[in-house]
N, C-alpha and C positions, 0 to 999 in steps of 0.2 A: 504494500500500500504506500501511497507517495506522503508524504508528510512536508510536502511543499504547501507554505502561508498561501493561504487565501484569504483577503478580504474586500468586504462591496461594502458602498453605500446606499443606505436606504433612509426613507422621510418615515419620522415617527413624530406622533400629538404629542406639545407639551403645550398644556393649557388652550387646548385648539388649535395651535400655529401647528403646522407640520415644521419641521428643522430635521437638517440633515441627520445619520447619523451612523459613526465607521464601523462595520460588525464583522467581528473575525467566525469566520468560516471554519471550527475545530477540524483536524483529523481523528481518524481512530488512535493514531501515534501520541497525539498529544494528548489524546485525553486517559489512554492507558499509563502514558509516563509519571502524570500527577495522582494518578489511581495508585501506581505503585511506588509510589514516594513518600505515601501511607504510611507509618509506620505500624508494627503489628501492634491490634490490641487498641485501638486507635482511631477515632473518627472523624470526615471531615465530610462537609457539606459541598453539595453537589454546585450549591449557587455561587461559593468561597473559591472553588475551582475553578468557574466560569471566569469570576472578577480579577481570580490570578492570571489567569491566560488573556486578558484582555488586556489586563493592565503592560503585562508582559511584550503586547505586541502591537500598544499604544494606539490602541484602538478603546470607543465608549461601552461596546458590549461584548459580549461571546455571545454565539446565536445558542439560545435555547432550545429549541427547538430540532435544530442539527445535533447538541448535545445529547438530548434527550435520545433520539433515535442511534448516537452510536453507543452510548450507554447499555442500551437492550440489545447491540451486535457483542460487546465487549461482554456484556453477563454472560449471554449465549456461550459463548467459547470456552467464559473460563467455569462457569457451572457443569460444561462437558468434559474440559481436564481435570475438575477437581472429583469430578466422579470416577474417572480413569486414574488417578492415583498423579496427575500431575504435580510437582509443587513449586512450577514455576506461574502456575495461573495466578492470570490479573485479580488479586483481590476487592474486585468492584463493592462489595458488602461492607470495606471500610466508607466508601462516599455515599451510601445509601442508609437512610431508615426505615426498618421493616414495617414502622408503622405512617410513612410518608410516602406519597404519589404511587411512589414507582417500585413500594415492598414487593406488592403481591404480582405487579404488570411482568418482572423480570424472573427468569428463568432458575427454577427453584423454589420462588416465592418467599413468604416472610419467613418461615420456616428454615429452608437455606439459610436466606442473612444473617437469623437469629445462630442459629447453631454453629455456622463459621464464628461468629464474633467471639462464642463462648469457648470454642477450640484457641481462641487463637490469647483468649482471657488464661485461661486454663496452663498454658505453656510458660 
């Protein structure tokens, strides 16, 4: 996958005015890299991430939205190598609360997030 920056401008309302506004475009690369920069045992917020990589690339937003959907590609993969005994899988469950948006949406469910967190309590 390319992990070349992308980003556009789009018009977003503030107070009715539409105004410009710079929105970086994540990859799947950048947003597994802050996933795994987690440390174990450890949580951080999915919106905290966004405003890292934004800020990072001097840009006003990180798109939500594009996050959001490689979020559910990145569970996907590493919900299937942590079932195959992987342990280089992306710990997505440290950027996620099982009982926020996207517990149940993402592969494993709250259940998964919950019990990785407590394996990783437990060590």
């Amino acid at each position: 996958m390319s992990s070349q920056v992308r980003i556009t401008e789009r018009l977003h309302s503030v107070n009715g005015v539409m105004e410009p506004q710079l929105v970086l475009i994540p990859t799947v690369d950048m947003l597994s890299d802050k996933i795994r920069a987690i440390e174990p045992g450890s949580e951080r917020d999915l919106g905290d991430i966004r405003e890292e990589l934004a800020r990072e690339h001097a840009v006003d937003i990180t798109c939500p939205i594009t996050t959001g959907k490689l979020l559910k590609v990145v569970a996907m993969l590493s919900h299937t190598a942590v079932t195959m005994g992987d342990p280089q899988a992306i710990p997505f469950w440290r950027a996620v609360r099982p009982d926020g948006p996207y517990g149940e949406k993402l592969a494993g469910g709250r259940g998964f997030i919950i019990a990785q967190r407590a394996k990783e309590r437990a060590r």
